[in-house]
DRENDO-1510 file (C-alpha; in Angstrom, 1 decimal, always signed):
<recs>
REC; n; res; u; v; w
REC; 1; UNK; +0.0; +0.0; +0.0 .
REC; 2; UNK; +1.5; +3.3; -0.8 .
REC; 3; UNK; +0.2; +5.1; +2.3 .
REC; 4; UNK; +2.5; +2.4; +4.3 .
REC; 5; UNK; +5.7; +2.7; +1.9 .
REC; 6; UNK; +5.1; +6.7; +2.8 .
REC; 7; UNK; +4.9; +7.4; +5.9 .
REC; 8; UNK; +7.7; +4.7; +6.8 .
REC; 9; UNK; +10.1; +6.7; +3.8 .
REC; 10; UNK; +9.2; +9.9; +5.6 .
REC; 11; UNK; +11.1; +8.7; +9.0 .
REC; 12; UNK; +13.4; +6.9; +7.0 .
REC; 13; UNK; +12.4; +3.8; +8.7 .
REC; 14; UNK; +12.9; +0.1; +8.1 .
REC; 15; UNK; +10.0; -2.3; +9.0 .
REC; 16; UNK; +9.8; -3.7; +12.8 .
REC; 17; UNK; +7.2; -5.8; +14.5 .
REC; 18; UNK; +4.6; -4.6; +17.1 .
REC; 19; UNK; +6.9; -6.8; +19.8 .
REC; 20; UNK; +9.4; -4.8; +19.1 .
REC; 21; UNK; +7.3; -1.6; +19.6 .
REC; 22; UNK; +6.1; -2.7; +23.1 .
REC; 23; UNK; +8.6; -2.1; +26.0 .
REC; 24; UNK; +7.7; -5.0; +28.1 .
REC; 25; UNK; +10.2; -3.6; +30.8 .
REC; 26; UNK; +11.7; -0.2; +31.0 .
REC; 27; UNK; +13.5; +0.4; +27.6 .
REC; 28; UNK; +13.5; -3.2; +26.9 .
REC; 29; UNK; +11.7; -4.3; +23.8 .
REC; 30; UNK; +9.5; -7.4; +24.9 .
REC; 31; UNK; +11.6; -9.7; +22.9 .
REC; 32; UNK; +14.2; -9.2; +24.9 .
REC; 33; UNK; +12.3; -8.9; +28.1 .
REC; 34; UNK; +12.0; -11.9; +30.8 .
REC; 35; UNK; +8.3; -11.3; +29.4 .
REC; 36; UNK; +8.6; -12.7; +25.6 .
REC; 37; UNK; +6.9; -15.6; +24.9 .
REC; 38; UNK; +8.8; -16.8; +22.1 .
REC; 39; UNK; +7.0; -16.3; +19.2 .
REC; 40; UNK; +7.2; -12.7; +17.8 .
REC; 41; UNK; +5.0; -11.2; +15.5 .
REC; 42; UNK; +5.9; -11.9; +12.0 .
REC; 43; UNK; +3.7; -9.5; +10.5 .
REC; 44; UNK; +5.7; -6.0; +9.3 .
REC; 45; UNK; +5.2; -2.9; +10.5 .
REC; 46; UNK; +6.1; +0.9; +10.7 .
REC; 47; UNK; +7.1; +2.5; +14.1 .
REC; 48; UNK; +4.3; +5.1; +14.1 .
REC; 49; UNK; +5.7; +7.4; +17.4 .
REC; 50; UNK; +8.8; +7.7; +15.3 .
REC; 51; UNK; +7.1; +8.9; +12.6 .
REC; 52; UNK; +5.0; +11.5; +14.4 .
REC; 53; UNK; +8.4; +12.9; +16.3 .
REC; 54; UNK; +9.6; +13.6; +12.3 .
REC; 55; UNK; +7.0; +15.2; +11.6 .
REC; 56; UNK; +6.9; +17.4; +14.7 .
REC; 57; UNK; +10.8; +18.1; +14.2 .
REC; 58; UNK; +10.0; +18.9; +10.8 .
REC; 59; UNK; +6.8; +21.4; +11.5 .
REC; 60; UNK; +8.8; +23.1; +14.5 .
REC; 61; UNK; +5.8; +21.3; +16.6 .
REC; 62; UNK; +6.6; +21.5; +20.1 .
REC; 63; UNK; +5.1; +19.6; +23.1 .
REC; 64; UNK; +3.6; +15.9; +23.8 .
REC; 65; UNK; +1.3; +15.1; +20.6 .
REC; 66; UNK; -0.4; +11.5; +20.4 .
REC; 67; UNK; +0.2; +9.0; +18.3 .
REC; 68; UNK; -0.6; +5.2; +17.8 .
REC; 69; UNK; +2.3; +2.9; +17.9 .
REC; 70; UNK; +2.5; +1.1; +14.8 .
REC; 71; UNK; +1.2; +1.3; +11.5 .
REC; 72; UNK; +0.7; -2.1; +8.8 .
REC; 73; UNK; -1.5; -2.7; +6.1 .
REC; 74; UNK; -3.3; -5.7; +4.8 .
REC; 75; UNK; -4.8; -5.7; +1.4 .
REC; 76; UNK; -6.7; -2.0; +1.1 .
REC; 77; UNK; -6.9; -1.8; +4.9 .
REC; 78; UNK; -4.9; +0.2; +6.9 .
REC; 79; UNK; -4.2; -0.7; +10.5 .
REC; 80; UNK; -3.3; +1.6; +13.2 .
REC; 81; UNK; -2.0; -0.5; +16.3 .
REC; 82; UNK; -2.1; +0.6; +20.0 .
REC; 83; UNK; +0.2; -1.2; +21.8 .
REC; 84; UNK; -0.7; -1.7; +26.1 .
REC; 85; UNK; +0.5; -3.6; +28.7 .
REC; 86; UNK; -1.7; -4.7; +31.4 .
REC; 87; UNK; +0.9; -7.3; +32.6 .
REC; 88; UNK; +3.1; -4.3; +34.2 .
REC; 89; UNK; -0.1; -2.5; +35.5 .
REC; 90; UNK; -0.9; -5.9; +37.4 .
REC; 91; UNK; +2.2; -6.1; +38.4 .
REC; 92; UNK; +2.9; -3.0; +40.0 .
REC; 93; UNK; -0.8; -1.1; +40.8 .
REC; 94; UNK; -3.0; -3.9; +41.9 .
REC; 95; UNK; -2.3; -5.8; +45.3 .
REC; 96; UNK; -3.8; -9.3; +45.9 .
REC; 97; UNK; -5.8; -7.7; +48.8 .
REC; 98; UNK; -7.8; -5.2; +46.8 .
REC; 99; UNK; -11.9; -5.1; +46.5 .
REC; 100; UNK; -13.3; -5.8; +43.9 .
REC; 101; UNK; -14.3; -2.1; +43.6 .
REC; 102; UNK; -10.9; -1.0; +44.5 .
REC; 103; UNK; -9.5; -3.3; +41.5 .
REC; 104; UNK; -12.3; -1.9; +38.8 .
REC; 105; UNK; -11.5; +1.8; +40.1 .
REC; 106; UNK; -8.1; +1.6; +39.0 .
REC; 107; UNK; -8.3; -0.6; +36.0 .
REC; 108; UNK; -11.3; +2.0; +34.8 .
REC; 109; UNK; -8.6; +5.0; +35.3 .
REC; 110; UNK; -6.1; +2.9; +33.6 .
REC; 111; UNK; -8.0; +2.4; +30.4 .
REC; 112; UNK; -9.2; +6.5; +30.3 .
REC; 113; UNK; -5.2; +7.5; +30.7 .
REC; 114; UNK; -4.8; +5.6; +27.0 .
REC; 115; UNK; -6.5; +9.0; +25.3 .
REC; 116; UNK; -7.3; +6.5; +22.5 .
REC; 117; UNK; -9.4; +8.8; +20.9 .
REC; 118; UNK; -6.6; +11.4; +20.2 .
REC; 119; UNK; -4.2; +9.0; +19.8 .
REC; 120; UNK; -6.1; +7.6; +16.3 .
REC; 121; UNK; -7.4; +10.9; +15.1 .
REC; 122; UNK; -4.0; +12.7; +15.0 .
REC; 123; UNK; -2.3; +9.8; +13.4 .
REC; 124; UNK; -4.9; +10.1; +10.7 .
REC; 125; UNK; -4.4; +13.7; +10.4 .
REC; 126; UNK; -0.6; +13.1; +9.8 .
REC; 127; UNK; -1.3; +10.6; +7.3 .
REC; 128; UNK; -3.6; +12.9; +5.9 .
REC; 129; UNK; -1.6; +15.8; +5.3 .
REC; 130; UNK; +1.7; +13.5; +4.4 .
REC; 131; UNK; -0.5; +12.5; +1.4 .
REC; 132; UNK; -1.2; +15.7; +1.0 .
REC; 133; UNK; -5.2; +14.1; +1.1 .
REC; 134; UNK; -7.6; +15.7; +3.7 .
REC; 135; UNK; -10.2; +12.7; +2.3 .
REC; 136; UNK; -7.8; +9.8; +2.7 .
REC; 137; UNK; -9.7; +7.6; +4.9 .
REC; 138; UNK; -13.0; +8.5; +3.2 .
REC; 139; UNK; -11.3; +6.0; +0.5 .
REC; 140; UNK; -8.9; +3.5; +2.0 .
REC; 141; UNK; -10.9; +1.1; +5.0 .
REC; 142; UNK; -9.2; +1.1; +8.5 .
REC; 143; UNK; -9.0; -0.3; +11.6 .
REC; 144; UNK; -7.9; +0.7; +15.0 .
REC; 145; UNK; -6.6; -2.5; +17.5 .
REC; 146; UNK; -5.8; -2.1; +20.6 .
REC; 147; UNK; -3.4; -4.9; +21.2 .
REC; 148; UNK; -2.8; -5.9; +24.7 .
REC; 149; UNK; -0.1; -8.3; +26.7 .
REC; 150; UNK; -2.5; -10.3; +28.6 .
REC; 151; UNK; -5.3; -12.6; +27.1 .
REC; 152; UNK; -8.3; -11.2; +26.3 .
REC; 153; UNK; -10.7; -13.5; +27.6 .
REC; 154; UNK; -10.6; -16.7; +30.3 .
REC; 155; UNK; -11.7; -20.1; +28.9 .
REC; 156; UNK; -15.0; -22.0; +29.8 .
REC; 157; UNK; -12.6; -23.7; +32.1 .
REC; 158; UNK; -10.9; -20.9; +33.4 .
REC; 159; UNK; -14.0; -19.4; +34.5 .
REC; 160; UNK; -15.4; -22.1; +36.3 .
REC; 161; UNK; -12.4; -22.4; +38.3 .
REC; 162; UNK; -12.9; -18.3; +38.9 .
REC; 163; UNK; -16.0; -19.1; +39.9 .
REC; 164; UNK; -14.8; -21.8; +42.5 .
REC; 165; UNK; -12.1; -19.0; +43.5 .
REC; 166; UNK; -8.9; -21.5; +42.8 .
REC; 167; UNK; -7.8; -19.1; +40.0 .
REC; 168; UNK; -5.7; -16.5; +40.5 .
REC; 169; UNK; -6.4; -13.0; +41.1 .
REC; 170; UNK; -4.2; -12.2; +38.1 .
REC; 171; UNK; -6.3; -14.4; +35.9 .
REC; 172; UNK; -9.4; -12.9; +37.4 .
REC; 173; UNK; -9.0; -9.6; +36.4 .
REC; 174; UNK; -8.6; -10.6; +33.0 .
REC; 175; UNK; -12.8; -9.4; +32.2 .
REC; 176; UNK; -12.3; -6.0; +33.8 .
REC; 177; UNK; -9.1; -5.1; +31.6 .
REC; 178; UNK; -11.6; -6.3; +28.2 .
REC; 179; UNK; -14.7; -4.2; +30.1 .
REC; 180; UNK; -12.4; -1.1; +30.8 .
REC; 181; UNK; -10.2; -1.3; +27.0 .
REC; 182; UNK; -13.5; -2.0; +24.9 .
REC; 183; UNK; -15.7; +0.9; +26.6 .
REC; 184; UNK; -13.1; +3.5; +25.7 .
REC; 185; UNK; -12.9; +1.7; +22.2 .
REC; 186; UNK; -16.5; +1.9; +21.8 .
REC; 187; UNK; -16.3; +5.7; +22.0 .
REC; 188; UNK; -15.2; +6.2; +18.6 .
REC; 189; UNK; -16.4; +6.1; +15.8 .
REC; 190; UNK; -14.2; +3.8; +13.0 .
REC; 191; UNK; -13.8; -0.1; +13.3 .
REC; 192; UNK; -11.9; -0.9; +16.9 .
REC; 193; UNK; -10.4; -4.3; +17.9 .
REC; 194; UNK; -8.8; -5.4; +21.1 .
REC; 195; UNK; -6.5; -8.4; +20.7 .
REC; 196; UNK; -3.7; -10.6; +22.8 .
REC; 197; UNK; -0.7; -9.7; +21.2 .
REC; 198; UNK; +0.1; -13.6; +21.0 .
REC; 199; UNK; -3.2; -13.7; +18.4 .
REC; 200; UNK; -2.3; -10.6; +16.1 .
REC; 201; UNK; -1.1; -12.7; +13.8 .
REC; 202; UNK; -4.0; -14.6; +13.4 .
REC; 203; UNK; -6.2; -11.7; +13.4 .
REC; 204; UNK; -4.2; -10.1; +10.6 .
REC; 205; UNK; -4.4; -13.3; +8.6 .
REC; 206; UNK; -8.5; -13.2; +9.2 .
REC; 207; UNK; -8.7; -10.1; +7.9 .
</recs>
């Protein structure tokens, strides 16, 4: 797709993978994190925040601006890719001795702080005025995923044992980070996914 091959020319990039993209510890892409599970994403992509800090430099923009992480395409649809980690959040912001309301209170606050709204629609206007195009996305189909390090659903088996309270409270939580990610996905206005990053591959392929 050209809109790909220009935006990744623009930042002089070469393509990466969405692993790659998602710091699973501090400054530690997750395939080399004590967090990678061993099969990386094979699908390409374009570092997205890199492109945005170009264009800033280049426009004298100064400040935070938004951006989504990644960029790929597949076909005539373009995918912009939000990359989140839940795993740290769990790790370091929920305690085992938390309420249930306590837990929900912080995941909900979580989720809003992603500002996924401005995040897509000012990664559509740089690709927009790259291409030079205020109508791009009137013709080329998108979609906006929100990809995510921990699974996005518990198996029939999974929550029966929840239900018996012999899983984890790690495993638990696992319907209140879908609840929290898909009501702020629901907000806009364009096709949204959220995914486990160990099934974007297989989501690409579907599409």
């Amino acid at each position: 797709m050209r809109l790909y091959e220009r935006v990744k020319r623009y930042a002089a990039l070469s393509d990466t993978s969405i692993c790659m993209l998602h710091n699973a510890e501090p400054k530690t892409p997750c395939p080399q994190s004590r967090y990678f599970c061993g099969n990386e994403s094979k699908k390409q992509a374009v570092n997205f925040d890199a492109v945005k800090e170009e264009y800033c430099r280049r426009n004298r923009i100064n400040g935070s601006w938004p951006s989504v992480d990644a960029v790929l395409f597949k076909d005539n649809t373009f995918l912009f890719v939000e990359i989140k980690s839940w795993r740290n959040f769990e790790e370091h912001q929920i305690n085992a001795n938390d309420t249930q309301e306590e837990k929900e209170r912080k995941i909900k606050a979580k989720a809003q702080g992603f500002k996924l709204k401005q995040k897509i629609e000012s990664s559509m206007d740089i690709c927009c005025d790259l291409s030079k195009d205020k109508k791009l996305f009137e013709r080329i189909p998108i979609v906006y995923v929100l990809v995510t390090d921990v699974a996005t659903q518990l198996s029939p088996m999974e929550l029966f044992r929840a239900r018996l309270g012999v899983l984890s409270y790690k495993a638990v939580n696992v319907p209140l980070y879908a609840k929290a990610s898909i009501a702020q996905l629901n907000a806009l206005s364009i096709p949204v996914r959220y995914k486990f990053c160990q099934e974007f591959d297989d989501f690409y392929d579907s599409l």
